[in-house]
C-alpha positions in Angstrom: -68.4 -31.9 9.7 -68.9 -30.0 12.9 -68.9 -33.0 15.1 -65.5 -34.1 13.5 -64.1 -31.2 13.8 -65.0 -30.7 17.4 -63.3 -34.2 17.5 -60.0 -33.3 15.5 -59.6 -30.3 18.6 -60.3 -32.1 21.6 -57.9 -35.0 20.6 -54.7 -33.5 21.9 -55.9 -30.7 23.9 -56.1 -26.9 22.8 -53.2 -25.5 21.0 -51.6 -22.9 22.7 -50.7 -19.7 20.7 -48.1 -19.1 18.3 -46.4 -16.5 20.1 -46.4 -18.8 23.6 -44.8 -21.0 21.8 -42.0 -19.0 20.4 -41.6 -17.4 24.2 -41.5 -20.9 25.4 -38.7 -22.1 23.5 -37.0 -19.0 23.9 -36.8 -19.5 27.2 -35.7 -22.9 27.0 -32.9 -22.2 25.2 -31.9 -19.6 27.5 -32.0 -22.2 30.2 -30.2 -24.4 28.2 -27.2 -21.9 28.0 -27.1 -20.8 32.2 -27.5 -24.5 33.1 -24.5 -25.8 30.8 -22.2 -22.7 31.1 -22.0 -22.1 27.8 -22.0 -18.6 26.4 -25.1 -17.4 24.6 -23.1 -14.2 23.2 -22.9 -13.7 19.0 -19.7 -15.0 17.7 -17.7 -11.1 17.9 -16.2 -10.1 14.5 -12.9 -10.3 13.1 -11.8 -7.2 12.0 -7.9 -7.3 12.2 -7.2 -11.4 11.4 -4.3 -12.8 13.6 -4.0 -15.8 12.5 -0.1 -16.6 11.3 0.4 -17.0 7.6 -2.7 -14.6 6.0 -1.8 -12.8 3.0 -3.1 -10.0 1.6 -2.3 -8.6 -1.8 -3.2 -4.9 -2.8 -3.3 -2.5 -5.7 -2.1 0.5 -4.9 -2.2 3.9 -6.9 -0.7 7.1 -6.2 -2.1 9.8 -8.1 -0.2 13.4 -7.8 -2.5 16.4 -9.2 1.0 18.2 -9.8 1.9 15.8 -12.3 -1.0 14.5 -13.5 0.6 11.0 -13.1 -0.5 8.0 -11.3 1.9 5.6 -10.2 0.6 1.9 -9.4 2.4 -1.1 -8.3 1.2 -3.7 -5.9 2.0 -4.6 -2.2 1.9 -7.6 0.2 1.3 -8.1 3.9 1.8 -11.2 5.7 1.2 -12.3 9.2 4.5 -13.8 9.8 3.9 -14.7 13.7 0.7 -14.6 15.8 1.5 -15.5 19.4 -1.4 -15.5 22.5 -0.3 -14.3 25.8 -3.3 -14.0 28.5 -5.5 -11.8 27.1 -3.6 -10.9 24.5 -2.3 -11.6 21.0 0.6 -10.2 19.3 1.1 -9.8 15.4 3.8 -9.4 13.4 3.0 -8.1 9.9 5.7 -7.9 6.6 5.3 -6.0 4.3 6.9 -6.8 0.7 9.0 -3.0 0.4 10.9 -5.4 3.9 9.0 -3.4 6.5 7.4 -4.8 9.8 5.1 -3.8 11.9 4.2 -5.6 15.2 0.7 -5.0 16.6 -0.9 -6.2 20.1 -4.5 -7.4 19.9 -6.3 -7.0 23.5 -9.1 -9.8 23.8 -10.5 -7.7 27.2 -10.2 -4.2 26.5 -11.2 -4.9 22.6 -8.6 -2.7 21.2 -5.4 -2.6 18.7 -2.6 -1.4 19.5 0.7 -0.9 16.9 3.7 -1.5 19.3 7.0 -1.3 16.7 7.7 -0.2 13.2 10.7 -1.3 11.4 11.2 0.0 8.2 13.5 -0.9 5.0 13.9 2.8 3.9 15.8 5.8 5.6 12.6 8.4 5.7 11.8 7.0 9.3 7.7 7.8 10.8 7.6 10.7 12.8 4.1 10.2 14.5 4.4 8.0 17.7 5.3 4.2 16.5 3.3 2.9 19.8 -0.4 4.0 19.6 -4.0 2.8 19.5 -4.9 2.2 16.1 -8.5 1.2 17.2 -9.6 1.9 20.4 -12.6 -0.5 20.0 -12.0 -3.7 17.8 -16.0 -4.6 17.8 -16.6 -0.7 15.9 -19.3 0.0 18.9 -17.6 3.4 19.3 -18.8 5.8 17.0 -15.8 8.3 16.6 -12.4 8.4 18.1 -9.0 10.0 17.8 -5.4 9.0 16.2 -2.1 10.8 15.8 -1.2 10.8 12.2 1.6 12.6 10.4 1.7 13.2 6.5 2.9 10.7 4.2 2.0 11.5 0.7 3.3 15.2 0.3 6.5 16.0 -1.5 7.5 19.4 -3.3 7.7 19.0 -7.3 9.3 22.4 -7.8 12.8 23.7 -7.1 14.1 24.9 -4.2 11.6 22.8 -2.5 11.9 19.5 -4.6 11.2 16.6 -3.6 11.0 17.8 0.2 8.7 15.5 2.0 7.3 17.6 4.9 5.9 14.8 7.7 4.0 17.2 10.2 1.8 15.5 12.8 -1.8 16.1 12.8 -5.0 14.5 15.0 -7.6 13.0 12.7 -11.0 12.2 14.0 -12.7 9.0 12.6 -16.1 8.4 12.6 -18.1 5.0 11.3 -20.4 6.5 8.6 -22.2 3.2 7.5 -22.3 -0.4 8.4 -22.6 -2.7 5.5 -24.9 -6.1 5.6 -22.9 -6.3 2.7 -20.2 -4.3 0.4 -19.7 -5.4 -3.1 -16.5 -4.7 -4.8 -14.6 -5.8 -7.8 -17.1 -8.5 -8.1 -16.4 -9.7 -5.0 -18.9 -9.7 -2.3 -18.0 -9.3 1.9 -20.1 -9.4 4.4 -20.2 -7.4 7.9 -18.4 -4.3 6.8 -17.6 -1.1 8.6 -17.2 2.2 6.8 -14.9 4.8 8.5 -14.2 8.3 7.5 -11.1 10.2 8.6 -10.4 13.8 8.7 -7.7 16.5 9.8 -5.3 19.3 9.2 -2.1 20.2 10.0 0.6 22.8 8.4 4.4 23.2 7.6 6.9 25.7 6.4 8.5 24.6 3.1 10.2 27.8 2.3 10.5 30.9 4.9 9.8 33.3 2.1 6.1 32.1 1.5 5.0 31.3 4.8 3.2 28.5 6.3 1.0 26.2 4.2 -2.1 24.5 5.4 -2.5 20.9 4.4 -6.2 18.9 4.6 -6.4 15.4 5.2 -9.0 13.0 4.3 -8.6 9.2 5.3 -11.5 6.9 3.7 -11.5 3.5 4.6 -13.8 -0.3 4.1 -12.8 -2.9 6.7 -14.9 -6.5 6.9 -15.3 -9.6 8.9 -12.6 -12.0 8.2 -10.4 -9.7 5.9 -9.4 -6.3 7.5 -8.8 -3.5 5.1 -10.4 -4.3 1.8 -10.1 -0.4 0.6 -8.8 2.8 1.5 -8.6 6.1 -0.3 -6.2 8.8 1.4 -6.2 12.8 0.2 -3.8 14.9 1.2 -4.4 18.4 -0.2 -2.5 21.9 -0.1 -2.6 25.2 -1.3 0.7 25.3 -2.6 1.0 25.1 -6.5 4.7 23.9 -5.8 3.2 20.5 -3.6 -0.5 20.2 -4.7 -2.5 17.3 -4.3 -1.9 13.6 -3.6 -4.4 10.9 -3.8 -3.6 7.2 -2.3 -5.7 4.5 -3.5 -5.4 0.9 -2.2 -7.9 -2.3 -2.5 -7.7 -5.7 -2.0 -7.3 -8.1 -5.1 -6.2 -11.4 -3.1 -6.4 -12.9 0.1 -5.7 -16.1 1.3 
């Protein structure tokens, strides 16, 4: 047995280690790449799909504390046009309320901006319609700045019914988690990036009371391949006469 054996490892030669031979093939495949020009950098992620025709269907739920209603309906987003230009690619987005938003996707500087708005109803956005939605489309920045304005507000009690104050405000978004994987409704995504919004602003409904402070909280799930699968928005006052609204939106359909 010990002769044979000696045989069985003189045969071929020794047998180098494992790890030599895991460095050895590393190495080849990294010549591989340099020699033939072909880029050895991870496929990057699709956070914000361009591609013309995706549809996305949502639930959405509004949810007033003054009331104690919720109101629920569903929306629609389509990309109706995706055209490249250099190193760019520009979106236009529908909504199903008639609304469009057009978007510019920049391949080099990795970011998204929102260059128009159209909308089909008369309240108008008072924030700036051109802005960087997110400065870094990859998520390697860890927090970063957007000018909002209020959107879910409205006055439930005369003389200051159905006002709709739409103050601006600077909320600061941070990624709180990234997600191997995010389950929801069933469904399972994969590469997911969990942001968290926050900021405050203030308005005068009525000169008689004063100003009244407003706190904003913006919670949202985006993944590879989809963009927004869910968001939760909170806008909340101190004003018994406004009180507070709750947005909640989630995708049931994509395709």
């Amino acid at each position: 047995m010990v002769e044979q054996a000696t045989e069985n490892r003189c045969v071929g030669g020794s047998i180098p280690p494992l790890g030599t031979i895991i460095m050895r093939l590393f190495y080849l495949l990294l010549f591989l790449c340099v020699s033939s020009g072909f880029s050895c950098k991870m496929k990057s992620k699709d956070y914000f799909p361009t591609k013309t025709g995706l549809k996305w269907t949502y639930s959405l739920v509004l949810k007033s504390s003054y009331t104690g209603k919720n109101y629920s309906k569903r929306i629609f987003v389509t990309n109706v046009k995706s055209r490249k230009k250099g190193d760019q690619i520009e979106i236009l987005r529908l909504y199903s309320d008639g609304s469009y938003y057009s978007y510019v996707l920049n391949l080099k500087k990795r970011n998204l901006k929102r260059m128009g708005v159209i909308l089909s109803f008369d309240e108008g956005i008072v924030e700036p319609v051109k802005k960087v939605v997110y400065p870094d489309i990859d998520f390697k920045k860890k927090e970063w700045v957007v000018k909002e304005q209020l959107f879910l507000v409205e006055g439930y009690q005369p003389p200051l019914l159905n006002i709709k104050p739409r103050p601006r405000l600077n909320m600061t978004y941070k990624i709180i988690k990234k997600h191997d994987e995010y389950k929801t409704k069933g469904k399972i995504y994969r590469d997911c990036i969990e942001i968290t919004g926050k900021g405050s602003t203030d308005f005068i409904a009525d000169t008689r009371s004063g100003s009244i402070n407003v706190e904003v909280q913006n919670h949202e799930i985006i993944c590879d391949g989809f963009g927004l699968i869910k968001q939760e928005r909170l806008e909340n006052t101190n004003a018994s006469a406004f009180g507070n609204m709750i947005l909640s939106k989630e995708l049931i359909g994509f395709n």
